[in-house]
C-alpha positions as CSV (number, residue, x, y, z in Angstrom):
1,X,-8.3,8.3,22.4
2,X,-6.4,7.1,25.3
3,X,-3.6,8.5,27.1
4,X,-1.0,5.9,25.3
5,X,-2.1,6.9,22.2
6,X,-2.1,10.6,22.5
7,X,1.6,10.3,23.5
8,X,2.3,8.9,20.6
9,X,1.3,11.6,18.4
10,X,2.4,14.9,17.7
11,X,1.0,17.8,16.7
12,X,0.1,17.9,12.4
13,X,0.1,14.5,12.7
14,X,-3.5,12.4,11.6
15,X,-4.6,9.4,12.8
16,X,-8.1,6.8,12.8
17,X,-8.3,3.5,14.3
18,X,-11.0,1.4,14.8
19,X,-12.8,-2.3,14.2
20,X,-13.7,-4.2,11.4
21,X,-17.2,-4.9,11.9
22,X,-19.4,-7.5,10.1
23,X,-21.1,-5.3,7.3
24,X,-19.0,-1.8,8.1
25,X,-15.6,-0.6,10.0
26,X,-16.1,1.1,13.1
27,X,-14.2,4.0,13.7
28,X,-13.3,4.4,17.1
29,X,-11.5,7.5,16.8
30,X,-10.6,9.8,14.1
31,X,-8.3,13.3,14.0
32,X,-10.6,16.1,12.6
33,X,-7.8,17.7,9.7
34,X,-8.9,17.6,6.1
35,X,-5.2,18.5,4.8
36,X,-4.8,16.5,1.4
37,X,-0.9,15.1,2.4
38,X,1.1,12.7,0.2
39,X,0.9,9.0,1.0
40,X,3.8,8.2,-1.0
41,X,4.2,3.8,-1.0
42,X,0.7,3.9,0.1
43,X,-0.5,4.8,-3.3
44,X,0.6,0.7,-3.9
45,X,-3.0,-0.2,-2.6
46,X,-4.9,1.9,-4.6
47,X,-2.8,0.6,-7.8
48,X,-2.9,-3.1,-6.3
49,X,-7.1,-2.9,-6.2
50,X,-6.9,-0.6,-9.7
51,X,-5.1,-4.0,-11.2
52,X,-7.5,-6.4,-9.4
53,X,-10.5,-4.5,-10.7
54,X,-9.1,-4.8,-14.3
55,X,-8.3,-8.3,-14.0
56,X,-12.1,-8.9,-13.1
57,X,-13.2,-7.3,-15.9
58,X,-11.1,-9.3,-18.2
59,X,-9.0,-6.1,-19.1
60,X,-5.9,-7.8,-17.9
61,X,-4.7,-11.4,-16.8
62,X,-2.9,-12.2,-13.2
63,X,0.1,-13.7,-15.6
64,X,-0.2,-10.9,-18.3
65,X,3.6,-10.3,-19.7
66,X,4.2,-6.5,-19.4
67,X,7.0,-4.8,-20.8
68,X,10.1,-5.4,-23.0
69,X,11.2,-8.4,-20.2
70,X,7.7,-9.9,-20.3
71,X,7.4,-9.7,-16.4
72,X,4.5,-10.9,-14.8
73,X,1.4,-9.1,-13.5
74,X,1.1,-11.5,-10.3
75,X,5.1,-10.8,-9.4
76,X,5.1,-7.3,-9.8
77,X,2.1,-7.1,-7.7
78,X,4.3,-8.4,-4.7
79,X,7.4,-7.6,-6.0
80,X,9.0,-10.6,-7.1
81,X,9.4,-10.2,-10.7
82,X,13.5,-9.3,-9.8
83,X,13.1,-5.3,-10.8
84,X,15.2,-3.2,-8.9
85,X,13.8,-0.9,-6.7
86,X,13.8,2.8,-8.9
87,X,14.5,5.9,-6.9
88,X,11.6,8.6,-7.0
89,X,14.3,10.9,-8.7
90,X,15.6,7.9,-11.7
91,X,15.1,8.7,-15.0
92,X,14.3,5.2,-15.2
93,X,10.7,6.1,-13.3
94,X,9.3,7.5,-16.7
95,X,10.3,4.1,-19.2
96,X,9.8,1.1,-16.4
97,X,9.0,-1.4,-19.5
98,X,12.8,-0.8,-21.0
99,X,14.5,-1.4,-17.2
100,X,16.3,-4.9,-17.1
101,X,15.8,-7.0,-14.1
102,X,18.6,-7.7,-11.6
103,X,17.5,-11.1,-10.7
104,X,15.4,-14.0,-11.9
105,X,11.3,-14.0,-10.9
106,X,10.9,-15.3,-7.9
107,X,14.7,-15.1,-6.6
108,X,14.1,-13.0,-3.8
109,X,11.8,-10.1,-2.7
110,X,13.2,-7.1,-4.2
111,X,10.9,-4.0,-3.1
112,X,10.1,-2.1,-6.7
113,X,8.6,1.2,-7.5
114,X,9.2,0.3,-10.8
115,X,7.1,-2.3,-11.2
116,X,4.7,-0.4,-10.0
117,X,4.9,2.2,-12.6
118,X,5.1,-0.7,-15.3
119,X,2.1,-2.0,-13.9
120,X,0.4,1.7,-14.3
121,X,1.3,1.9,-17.4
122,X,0.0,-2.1,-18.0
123,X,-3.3,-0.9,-16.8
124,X,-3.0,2.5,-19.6
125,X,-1.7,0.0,-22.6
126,X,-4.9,-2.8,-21.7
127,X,-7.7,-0.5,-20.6
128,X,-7.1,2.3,-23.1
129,X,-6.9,5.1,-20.6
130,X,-4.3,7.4,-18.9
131,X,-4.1,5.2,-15.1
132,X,-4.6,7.8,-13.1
133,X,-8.2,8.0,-14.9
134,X,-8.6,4.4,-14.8
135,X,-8.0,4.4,-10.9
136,X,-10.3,7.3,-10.1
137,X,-12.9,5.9,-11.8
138,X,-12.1,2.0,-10.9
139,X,-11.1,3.1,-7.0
140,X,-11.1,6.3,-5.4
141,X,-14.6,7.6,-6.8
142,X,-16.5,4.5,-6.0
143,X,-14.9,4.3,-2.8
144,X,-15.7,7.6,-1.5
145,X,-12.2,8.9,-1.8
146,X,-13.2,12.2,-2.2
147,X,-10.2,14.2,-2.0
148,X,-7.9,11.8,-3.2
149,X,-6.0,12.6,-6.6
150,X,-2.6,12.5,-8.3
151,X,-1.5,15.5,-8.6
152,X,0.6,16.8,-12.3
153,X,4.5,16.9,-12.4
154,X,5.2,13.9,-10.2
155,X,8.9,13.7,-11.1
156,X,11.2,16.6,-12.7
157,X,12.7,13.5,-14.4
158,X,10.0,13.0,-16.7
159,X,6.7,12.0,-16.9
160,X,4.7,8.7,-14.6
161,X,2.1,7.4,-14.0
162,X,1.8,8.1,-10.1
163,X,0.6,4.3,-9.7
164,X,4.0,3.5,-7.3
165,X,3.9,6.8,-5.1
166,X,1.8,9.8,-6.5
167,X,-1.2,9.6,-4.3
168,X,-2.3,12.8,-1.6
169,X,-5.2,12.7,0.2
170,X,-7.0,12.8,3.8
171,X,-7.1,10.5,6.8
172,X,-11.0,10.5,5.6
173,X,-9.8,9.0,2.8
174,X,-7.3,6.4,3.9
175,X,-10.2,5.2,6.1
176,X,-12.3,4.8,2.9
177,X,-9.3,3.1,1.2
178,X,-9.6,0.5,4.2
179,X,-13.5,-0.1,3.7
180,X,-12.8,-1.7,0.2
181,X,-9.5,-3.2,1.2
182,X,-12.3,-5.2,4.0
183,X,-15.1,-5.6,2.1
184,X,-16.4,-6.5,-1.4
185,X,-17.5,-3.4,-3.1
186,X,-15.0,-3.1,-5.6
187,X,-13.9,-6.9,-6.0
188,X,-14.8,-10.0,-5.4
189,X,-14.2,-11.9,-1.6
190,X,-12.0,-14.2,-3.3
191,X,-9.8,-10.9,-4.4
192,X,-9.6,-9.9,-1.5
193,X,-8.2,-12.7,0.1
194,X,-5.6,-12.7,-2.7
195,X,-4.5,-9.2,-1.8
196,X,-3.8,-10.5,2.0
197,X,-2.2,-13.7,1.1
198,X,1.5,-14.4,0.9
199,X,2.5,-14.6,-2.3
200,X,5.8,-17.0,-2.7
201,X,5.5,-16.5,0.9
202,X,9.6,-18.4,1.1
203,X,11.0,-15.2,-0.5
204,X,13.5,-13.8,1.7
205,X,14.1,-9.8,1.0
206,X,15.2,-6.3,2.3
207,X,11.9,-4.2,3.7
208,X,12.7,-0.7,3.5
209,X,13.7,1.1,6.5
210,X,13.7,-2.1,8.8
211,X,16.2,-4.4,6.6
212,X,16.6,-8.1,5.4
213,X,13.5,-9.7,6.8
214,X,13.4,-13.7,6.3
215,X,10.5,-14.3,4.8
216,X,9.8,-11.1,3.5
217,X,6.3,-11.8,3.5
218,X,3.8,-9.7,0.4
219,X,0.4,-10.2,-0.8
220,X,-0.7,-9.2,-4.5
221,X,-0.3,-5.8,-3.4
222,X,0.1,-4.8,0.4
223,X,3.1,-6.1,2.5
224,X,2.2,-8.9,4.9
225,X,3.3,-8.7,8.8
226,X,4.4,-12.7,9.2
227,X,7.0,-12.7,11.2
228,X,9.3,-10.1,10.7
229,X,10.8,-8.2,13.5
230,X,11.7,-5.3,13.1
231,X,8.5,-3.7,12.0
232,X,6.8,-0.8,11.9
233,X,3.4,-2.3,13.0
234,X,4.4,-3.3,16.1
235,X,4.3,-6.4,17.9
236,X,0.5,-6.4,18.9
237,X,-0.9,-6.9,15.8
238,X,-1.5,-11.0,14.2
239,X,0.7,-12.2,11.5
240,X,-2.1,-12.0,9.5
241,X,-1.9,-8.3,9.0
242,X,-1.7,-6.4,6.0
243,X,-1.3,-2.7,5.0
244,X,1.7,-0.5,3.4
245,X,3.8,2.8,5.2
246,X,4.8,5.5,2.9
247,X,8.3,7.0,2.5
248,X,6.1,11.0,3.3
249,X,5.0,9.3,6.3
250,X,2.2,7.6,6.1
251,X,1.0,4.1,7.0
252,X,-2.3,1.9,6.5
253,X,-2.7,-1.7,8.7
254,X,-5.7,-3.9,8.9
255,X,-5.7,-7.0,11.2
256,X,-7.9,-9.6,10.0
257,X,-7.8,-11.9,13.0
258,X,-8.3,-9.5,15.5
259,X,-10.5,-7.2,13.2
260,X,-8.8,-4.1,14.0
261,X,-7.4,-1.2,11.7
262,X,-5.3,2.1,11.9
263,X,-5.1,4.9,9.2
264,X,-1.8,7.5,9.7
265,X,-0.9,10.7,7.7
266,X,2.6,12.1,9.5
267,X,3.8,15.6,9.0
268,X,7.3,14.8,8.0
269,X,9.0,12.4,6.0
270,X,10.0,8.6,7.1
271,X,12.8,8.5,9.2
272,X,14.1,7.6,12.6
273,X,11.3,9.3,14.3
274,X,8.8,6.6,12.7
275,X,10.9,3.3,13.0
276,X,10.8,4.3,16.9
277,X,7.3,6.1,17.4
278,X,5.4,3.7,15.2
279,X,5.5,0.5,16.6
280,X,4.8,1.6,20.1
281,X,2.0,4.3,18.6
282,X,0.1,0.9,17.2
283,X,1.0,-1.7,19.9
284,X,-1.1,1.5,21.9
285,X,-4.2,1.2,19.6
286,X,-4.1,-2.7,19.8
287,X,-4.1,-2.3,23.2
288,X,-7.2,0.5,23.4
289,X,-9.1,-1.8,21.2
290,X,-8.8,-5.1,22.9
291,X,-9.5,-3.6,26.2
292,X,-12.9,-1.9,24.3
């Protein structure tokens, strides 16, 4: 790890960065901690490939209607089905099929944790099992994510299904998250290309943290970098990359075109600290990696 980098961090903080190699990644570097932290947002991937798996197996369709407003696997995937965001403490969290949306499909990019959870509890109504089952045995166990879970009593507001934040787990982990987010293990190629593609790539919408970003570009499940400035990946990176950050701290990015990747777990919640430290922490790895 090179001096750049290592200024960047801090100590309790987790990091792996490395390439994306023709058959494997290639982990450059990677902090030695095994502390299980929460990844918050980034629990979205796991959910996004959960859905993806499902929809191979003919369990679910991309344009299944879900829930009492019939909205749309495909848009709640990259949020454009026009549910409102959802607050980790809403009531709201536990009954995502009764919320009304707040603007037509496909109006704008409106960041939702609720549709997340309706899409959870899409994959418990079609696959006829609790989702956080269906996404150990669908994801994290094949993928290696060995310490991975969702842990009980998510919410004091009532019961969900941990598919929009309720993921912990290790930097280990989020590295074994990126090898099936790269390669096709779990799904098909043509899934995966899905996942990474812009999805009504003209929607203009708020990204948390880093505000209105025109487009706001998503895939069917992890944010995509386009062109939108400012942002927490930096400036190094293509516009083709594609990860998530977490509201605990937390981020995932893989750059397709230059075939890089970076894993964080943070020891503090989102804030300031990250809009500042993070772009100049990866711009640092981009740089280590190219010059490699």
């Amino acid at each position: 790890m090179g001096a750049a980098i290592g200024d960047a961090l801090r100590p309790g903080e987790d990091l792996a960065y490395g390439y994306v190699g023709a058959e494997e990644l290639v982990v450059r570097y990677q902090s030695q901690g095994n502390i299980a932290r929460p990844w918050a947002s980034v629990s979205k991937l796991v959910t996004a490939l959960a859905v993806h798996v499902a929809i191979e197996e003919a369990s679910l369709q991309r344009w299944e209607p879900l829930g009492d407003y019939q909205l749309i696997v495909e848009d709640l995937l990259a949020h454009a089905s026009g549910l409102p965001t959802g607050e980790v403490a809403d009531v709201s969290m536990s009954t995502p099929w009764q919320v009304r949306p707040i603007c037509a499909p496909h109006e704008r990019r409106m960041y939702s944790n609720l549709g997340y959870e309706l899409l959870g509890y899409g994959i418990a109504q079609h696959c006829t099992m609790p989702f956080n089952h269906y996404a150990r045995e669908a994801v994290l166990e094949p993928a290696g994510m060995t310490q991975a879970s969702y842990p009980p009593g998510l919410l004091a507001t009532g019961p969900v299904t941990g598919a929009a934040f309720g993921l912990v787990g290790t930097i280990a982990d989020l590295v074994s998250l990126v090898r099936v987010l790269c390669y096709p293990s779990l799904v098909t190629s043509e899934t995966l290309m899905a996942l990474r593609t812009p999805f009504a790539p003209e929607l203009v919408g708020v990204l948390p943290g880093f505000g209105r970003q025109d487009p706001n570009s998503w895939g069917l499940g992890p944010e995509v970098r386009g062109t939108k400035s400012p942002h927490w990946m930096g400036s190094a990176v293509s516009e083709q990359s594609y990860g998530h950050f977490g509201q605990s701290g937390s981020f995932l990015w893989i750059d397709p075109t230059q075939r890089f990747f970076a894993v964080f777990l943070g020891a503090k919640p989102f804030g300031g600290w990250a809009k500042n430290r993070w772009p100049v922490l990866n711009n640092a790895i981009v740089e280590e990696l190219a010059s490699s």
